[in-house]
N, C-alpha and C positions, 0 to 999 in steps of 0.2 A: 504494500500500500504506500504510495505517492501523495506528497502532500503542494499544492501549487495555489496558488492566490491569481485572484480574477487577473491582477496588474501582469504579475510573471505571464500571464497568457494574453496580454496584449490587450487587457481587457480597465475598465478604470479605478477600481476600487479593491478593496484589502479581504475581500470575502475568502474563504479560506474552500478550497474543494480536496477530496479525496477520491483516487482511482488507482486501480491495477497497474490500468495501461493503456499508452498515452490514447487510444483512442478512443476510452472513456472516459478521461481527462474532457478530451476534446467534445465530446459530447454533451457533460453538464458544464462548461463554460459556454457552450452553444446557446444551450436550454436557459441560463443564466442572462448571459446576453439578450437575447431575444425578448423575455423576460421586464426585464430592463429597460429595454426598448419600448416597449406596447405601453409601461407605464410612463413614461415621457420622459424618464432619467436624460439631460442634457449630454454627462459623459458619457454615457455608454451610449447614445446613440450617433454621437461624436467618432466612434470608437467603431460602431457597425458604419456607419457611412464609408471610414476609412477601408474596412476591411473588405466593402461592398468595390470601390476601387481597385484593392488589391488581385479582386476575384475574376477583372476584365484583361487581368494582362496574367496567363496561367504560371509562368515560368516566376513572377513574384510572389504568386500564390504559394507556389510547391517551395519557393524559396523560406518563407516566413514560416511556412507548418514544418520543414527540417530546421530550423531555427529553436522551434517553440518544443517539436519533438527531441531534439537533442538536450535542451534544457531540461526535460521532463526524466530523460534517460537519465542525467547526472546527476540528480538528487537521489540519494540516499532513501533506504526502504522504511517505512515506518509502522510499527504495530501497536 
């Protein structure tokens, strides 16, 4: 078990998530985000706007999730 904060995943705030693995990381920071969003949070949808740009160009896409995935790899297991 992984422990990452909305911030570390590109995200604007200090909320703390737990997962396996990163692609359930990625998953409730999605859910979180989105979240976020719908309730009119300024940062985070600051944050999805950005990342809604990111998602037009693929190779900065793929860039940013090895970025966020490698972060995710390097922290240490926690129980």
């Amino acid at each position: 078990m992984k422990k990452m904060t909305c911030r570390q995943l590109g995200g604007a705030c200090d909320i703390e998530f737990q997962a396996n693995t990163f692609d359930e990381m990625a998953e409730i920071s999605k859910r979180h985000g989105m979240e976020m969003f719908q309730s009119g949070d300024p940062a985070h949808s600051e944050v999805i706007n950005k990342i809604m740009e990111l998602m037009m160009d693929p190779g900065k896409m793929e860039q940013w999730m090895t970025e966020k995935k490698q972060l995710f790899e390097a922290l240490p297991d926690e129980n």
